[in-house]
Each structure stands twice: as C-alpha cells, then as structure tokens.
N, C-alpha and C positions, 0 to 999 in steps of 0.2 A: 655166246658168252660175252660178258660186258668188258669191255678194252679200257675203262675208264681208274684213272688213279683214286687211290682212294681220298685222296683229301680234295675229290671233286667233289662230294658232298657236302663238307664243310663249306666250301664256296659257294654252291648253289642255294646254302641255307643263309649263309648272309648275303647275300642279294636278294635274297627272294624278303626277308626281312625289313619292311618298312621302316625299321628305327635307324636302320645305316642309312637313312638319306639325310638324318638330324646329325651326326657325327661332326666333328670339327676334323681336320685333315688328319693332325696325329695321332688320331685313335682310329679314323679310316686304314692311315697307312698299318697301324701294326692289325690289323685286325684282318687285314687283307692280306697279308702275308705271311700271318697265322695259318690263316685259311688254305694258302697254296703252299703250305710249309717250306716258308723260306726263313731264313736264322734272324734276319733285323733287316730292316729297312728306312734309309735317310731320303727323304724331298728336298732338293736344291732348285731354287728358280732364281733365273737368270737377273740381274738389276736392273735397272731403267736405260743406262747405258752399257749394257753387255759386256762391262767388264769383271763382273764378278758372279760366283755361285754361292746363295746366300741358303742356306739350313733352313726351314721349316717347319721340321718334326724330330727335330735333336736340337740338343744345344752344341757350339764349335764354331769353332772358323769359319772365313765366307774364303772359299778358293777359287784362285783366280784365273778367266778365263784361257789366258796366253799362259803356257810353260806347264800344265799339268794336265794326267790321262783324263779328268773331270773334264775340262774344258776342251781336251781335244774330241770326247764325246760330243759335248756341243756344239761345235766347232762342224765338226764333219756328218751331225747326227746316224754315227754308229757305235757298237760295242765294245768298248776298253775293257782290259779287265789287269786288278794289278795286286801282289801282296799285298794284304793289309799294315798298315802303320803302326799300329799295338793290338799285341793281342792274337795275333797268328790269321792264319787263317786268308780270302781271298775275297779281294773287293770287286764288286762289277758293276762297271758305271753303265748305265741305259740313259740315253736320249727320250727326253718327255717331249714328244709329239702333240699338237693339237692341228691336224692337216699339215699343213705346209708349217705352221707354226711355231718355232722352238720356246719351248717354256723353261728348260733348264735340264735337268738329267736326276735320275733315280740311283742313288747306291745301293747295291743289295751287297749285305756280309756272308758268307758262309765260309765254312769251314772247308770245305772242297766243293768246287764247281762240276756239274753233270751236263750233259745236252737236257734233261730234267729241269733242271732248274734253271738257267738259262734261260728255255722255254717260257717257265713262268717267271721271270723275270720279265718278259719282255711285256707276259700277258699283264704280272702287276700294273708296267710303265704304263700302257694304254686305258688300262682303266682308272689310273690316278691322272694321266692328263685331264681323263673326260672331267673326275671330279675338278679337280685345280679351275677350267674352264667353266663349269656351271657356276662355282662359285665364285671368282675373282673381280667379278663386278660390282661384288656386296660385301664381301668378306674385307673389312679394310687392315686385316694383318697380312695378306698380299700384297698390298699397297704398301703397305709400313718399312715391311720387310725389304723391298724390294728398289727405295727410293736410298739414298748417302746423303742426302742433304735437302735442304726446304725447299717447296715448292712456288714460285712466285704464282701470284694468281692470275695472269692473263696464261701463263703455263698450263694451269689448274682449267683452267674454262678451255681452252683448246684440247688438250689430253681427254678433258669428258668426253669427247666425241669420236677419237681416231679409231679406225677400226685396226684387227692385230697390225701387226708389222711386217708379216705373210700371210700371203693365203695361194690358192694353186688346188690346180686336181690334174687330173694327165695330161692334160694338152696344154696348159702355162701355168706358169711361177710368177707371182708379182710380188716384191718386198721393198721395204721403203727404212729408209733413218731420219732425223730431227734431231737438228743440236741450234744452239744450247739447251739441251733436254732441260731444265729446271728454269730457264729463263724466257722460251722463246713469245713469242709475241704476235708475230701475224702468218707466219708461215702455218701448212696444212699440208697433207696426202689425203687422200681415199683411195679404197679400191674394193669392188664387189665384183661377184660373177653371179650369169646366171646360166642356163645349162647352155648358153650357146654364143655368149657373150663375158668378155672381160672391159667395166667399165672402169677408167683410172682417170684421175687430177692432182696435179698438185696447184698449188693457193698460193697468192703471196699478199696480205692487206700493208699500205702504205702504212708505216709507221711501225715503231717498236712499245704497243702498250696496251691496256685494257682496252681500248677502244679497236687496235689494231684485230685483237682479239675477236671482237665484237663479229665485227666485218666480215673475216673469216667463217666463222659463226656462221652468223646467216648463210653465205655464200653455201657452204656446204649442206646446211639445212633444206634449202631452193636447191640445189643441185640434185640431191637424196630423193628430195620429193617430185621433181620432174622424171628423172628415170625413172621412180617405183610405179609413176603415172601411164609409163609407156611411149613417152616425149620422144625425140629425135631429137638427134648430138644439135642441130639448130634452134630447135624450141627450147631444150632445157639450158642451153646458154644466153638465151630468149626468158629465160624464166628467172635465171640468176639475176639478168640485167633491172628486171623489173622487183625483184625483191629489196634489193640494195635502195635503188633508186626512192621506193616504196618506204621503206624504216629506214635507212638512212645514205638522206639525198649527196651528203658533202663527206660520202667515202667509196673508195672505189677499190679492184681486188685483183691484179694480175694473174693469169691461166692457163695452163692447156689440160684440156681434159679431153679427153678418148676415147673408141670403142675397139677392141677387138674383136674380129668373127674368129670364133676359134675353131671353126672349119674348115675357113677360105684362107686365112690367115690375113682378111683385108682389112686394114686398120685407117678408120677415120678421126681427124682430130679438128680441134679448133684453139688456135691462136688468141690472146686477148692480151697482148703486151706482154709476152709474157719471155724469157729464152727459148731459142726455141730445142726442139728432144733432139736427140741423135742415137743413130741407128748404128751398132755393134755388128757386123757379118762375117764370117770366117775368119774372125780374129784380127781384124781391122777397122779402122772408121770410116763409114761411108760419108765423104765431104757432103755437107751441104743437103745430105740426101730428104732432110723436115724442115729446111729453110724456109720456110712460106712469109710474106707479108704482112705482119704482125696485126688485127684488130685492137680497138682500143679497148683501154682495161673494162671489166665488168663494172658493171653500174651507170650513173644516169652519165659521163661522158659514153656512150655507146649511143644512149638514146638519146643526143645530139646529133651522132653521125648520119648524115645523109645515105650511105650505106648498109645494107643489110650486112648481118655475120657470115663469114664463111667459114666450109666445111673441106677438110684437105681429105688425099686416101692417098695409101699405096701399099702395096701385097708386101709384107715379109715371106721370107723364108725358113724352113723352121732349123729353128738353132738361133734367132736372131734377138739380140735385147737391144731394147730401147731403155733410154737414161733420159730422165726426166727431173728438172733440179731447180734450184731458183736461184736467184744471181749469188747470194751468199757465198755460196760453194766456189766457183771459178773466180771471183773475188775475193777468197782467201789469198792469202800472200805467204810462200816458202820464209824459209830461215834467211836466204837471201834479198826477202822483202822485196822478191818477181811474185806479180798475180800468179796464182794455179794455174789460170786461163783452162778453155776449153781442152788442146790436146793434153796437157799433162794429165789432165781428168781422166781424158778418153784413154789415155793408156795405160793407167792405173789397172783400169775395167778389164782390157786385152788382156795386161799380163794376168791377171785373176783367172781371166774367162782361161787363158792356154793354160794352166797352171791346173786346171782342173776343177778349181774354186765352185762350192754352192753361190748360184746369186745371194742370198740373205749375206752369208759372211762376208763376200766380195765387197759389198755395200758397210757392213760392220768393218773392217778392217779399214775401207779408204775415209770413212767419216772419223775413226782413230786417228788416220793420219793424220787431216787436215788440221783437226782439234791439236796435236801432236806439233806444227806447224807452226800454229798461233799461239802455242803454249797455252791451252787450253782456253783461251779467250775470243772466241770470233765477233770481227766486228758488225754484220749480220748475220741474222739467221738460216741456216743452211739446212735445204731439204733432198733427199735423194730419193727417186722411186725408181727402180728396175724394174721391167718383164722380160720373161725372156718366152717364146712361143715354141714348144715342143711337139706335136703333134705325132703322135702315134706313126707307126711306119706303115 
C-alpha cells in the first residue's frame, strides 16, 4: 500500500514540469506551496549587512534582525513559530539554508500547525534556498532587494567576486564579514573546500579606491587560479607575487592565506605582512600561538627579497577557531577612543564561542559592534574570517 500523501503528486508534477525552471521566485514560492498544501508563503532574505529581513514575494515591511521570532530564526537557524499578526491563525518562520549559508528565513501561514506541515515546511525552505541560490547571481531583484543604500564602485568590483559568507560541511565552518559593506575598497576574504581541504585568505591592497580595488582583484584571481591548479600554499603565493608584479608593478597586497587538512586537523599558513591569526581553544586565547615573522607584502617588494616565502603549520584541535582579520578591525577605537586592540577582539569571540553562539552570527554581532563603536563610520576597512574545525567524533 502506498504511504505517500496525496498532494505528493501535485509536487512531483511540478517538478517534473520544465516550465518551473522559467518561474520568477513569487510564482515559484506560491506554486510550491500549492503543491505541498500549505495556506501562503513569504520569502525574506537577509540584507547586505544582516540587519534586516527584506520580503521578496509579498509586499510588507523588512523585519528586523535583533528583537523578533524572524530574526531569531536567523539568528540561531531553527524553528520559531508564533500567532499571526492579523488575520488569525499561526506563523512559522524557517531558516533558508544554502549549506552553511544563511540566506534569510521562510514564513509559512496556516491556520493550525501539524508535524504535517511543519514537515513540509521545512521541505518547501530547502527547495527555495536551492532556487534563491541558482538564481541570485543573475536575478538583480536580489541584489536590489537586498542592498539600503548605493553601491560605491571599488565596493561593486570587489563584492563581484566574494564567495557566500559561509560555507562548511561536517568537519568545519568557515564565515567571514566586510565593512563598510557599500564603501570598502581594498579589503577581501575567500574561502573554498575541497573534499579534503579548507583553503582561506583574507587580502588587504594599500589604499582606499578603485585602484585598491583592482589589486585585490588580481591578487584573488592568481590565488583562485593557483589552487584550482594544484599549487602548494608556496607556489600559489609564488603565483600571487608574480601576477601583481606582472599587471601591476607599483601595487602590493598584504595576507595570510591557508590550508586546512580537515583530517589531520594540520593547518599551514603563510604570512605576507600581514596581522597575524589567532587561535581560540577551550575558550581562551592561545598567546602568540600564529605569531610567525611576517613576509613581505605580495607583489614585486617580495620579488626583491633575497628570501624565499615561508610556509608555517601546527595541528589544531577540534573545537578550535581561528580569527583572521585586517588591521581595520583592532584599529577601531571604543566610545572611550581606546583602540579594540587584539584582546578585546579575542574576547568578544570567547564570550560568543561559551555562550553557545554559531560562528556566522558570532562574527555578525561583533562586526555590529565595532560599526556600533565608531558610530557607523570606520576609519578603515574591516575584514573578519572565522573557522572553526569540528571533526566528527
């Protein structure tokens, strides 16, 4: 006997239907939720700086991330659920997942909640992230939507490039922030995996402007393209140095970029003028523990140096994050106009990490604060990347 609900058929016949791939999101979402018979469905995706949930396939308010069950779905990516606001009946916020990645949260309405619908709630959320994610590269009402203010263009040239802002599979979580999101200028993250490695850098090009921009650019382009080559953490900062130098002689790009074995847990880096990372362990700061002697920055002062590049390691343990950032950040100044400096940073991190804190939001809330600090105005640009190395038991 078939155990399947009946409005699995309805689902299986739009999907299986070729014209749902031409859909725009708001006829996706109701047509999808037709399908799994749920009473209405809103798409919220998060803003460029994660403080707000902006509507996609309704018209309404953008609700904000701090102070309500939207954003504490966000926030914690799990299931709130609460009266509806008019109208009766029961809202339930789902968290839109894309991996590691939070995209913002699904409302669904009904009239009374089941473990039924619930269920497909959860399945709608998963298949509108896929969509959201296939399209959001192209679709520039994501973009639209999702921006509060104009985009400067060295912003605009650097943002083409960044990959999400998470990513992670069982064994690590890597997430990263970037402020002044609409202004910045020479700062960068990356971060890829591949089934047996997590590669990470953050960037920093001298200056605040197109040109800084530029710099960046490149540097990540040569970075991207030595890894997908098969390069070693030596050659592909061997490869950066010679591209810079290559298109442009009179700019140079401070760095640390990385590999982790996400086996062994044994993490190699390389310095290029850059701050250097610090290591998070059982809810402490390990002193000094990535202190190494800085190389010089990438590009052609490197290929002056009489010295070849080096390459650092040492084994984490799993539970442990590493904080990766650029001067911007611990060069912020409190309300007291004291730098952040490095501990106040680092314990920001702890109390998050004992608190119980996802890394992504740990990183969203202390890049609030700094901003928060300066009164939204930093006088450079501030980049943060966390991993944190979890390793199956």
């Amino acid at each position: 006997m078939s155990t399947s609900d009946p409005g699995d058929a309805e689902l299986r016949s739009f999907l299986a239907d070729p014209a749902h791939l031409t859909l725009d999101l708001r006829s996706a979402t109701a047509r999808c939720a037709k399908a799994l018979g749920l009473r209405h469905a809103v798409v919220y995706l998060v803003d460029l700086q994660q403080r707000h949930l902006v509507p996609q396939t309704a018209v309404g308010p953008a609700v904000p991330v701090e102070g309500s069950l939207a954003g504490w779905a966000y926030r914690t990516q799990s299931l709130r659920v609460e009266e509806s606001g008019t109208g009766g009946g029961i809202t339930a916020w789902f968290p839109l997942l894309d991996g590691a990645e939070r995209l913002g949260v699904l409302a669904v309405h009904e009239t009374v909640l089941t473990a039924s619908s619930l269920t497909r709630g959860r399945a709608l959320a998963s298949l509108l992230a896929m969509v959201i994610t296939s399209r959001r590269s192209y679709e520039e009402s994501f973009v639209r939507h999702t921006r509060t203010e104009p985009m400067q263009l060295p912003a605009e040239l650097l943002r083409a490039l960044l990959p999400p802002r998470t990513i992670g599979d069982g064994n690590v979580v890597s997430t990263a922030v970037l402020e002044p999101a609409y202004e910045i200028g020479g700062d960068d993250f990356d971060h890829a995996l591949t089934e047996t490695t997590l590669h990470v850098a953050v960037l920093d090009a001298m200056g605040h402007d197109l040109a800084s921009g530029l710099t960046t650019t490149v540097s990540l382009a040569a970075c991207r393209n030595a890894r997908r080559t098969g390069s070693d953490l030596a050659e592909l900062v061997r490869g950066v140095d010679e591209a810079l130098s290559t298109w442009l002689p009179d700019k140079f790009c401070t760095s640390v970029i990385a590999q982790l074995d996400l086996v062994t847990g044994v993490l190699r880096w390389a310095n290029c003028g850059h701050p250097a990372p610090i290591l998070i362990r059982d809810q402490r700061l390990i002193i000094d523990a990535m202190e190494r002697d800085a190389d010089p920055p990438m590009g052609a002062p490197s290929l002056l140096s009489p010295h070849a590049r080096r390459t650092h390691e040492i084994t984490l343990e799993p539970g442990d994050r590493v904080l990766m950032y650029t001067d911007g950040v611990v060069e912020a100044r409190t309300r007291e106009a004291k730098l952040l400096g490095l501990e106040r940073f680092a314990d920001y991190v702890i109390r998050a990490t004992a608190g119980g804190e996802l890394a992504p939001e740990s990183l969203r809330r202390l890049i609030h604060s700094i901003l928060a600090m300066q009164e939204g105005r930093l006088r450079d640009d501030a980049t943060l990347l966390m991993f944190e190395w979890r390793p199956p038991s």
